[in-house]
C-alpha positions, 0 to 999 in steps of 0.5 A, a space after each residue: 107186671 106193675 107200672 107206674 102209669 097214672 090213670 086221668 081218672 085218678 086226680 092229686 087231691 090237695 090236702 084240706 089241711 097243713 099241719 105243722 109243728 109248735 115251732 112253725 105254727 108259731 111262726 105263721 099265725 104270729 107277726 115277728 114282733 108279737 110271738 109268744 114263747 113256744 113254751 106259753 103256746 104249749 101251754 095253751 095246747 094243754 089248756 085245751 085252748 087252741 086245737 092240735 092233733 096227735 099223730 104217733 108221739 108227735 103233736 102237730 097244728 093247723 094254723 088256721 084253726 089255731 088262729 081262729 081259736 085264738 080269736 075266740 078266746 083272747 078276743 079284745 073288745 072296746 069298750 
């Protein structure tokens, strides 16, 4: 017999990541006025320049770890 009872061993752990496509990566780690084109930012992914992972055919993003790409490598400095 199975049942759909939960054991309060057994915890949801949150995901440690959110993975989200181009489009709505875009959008979070972008401010409305400054949001490059989808097809620039897909660029960047084949330049290897921000991380993505590849899931089946589809391609998806962590946008943290977007954003902290892209402060490493498009780092303005004073001078």
């Amino acid at each position: 017999m199975v049942t759909n009872e939960s054991h309060s061993h057994e915890k949801s752990i949150p995901p440690s990541r959110v993975l989200v496509g181009a489009e709505e990566c875009i959008r979070i780690v972008f401010p409305t006025q400054s949001r490059p084109h989808k097809r620039t930012f897909l660029e960047w992914k084949a330049r290897r320049l921000i991380p993505f992972y590849k899931i089946g055919r589809r391609i998806f993003f962590d946008p943290e770890e977007v954003r902290t790409a892209l402060d490493r490598h498009f780092r303005i400095t004073d001078k």
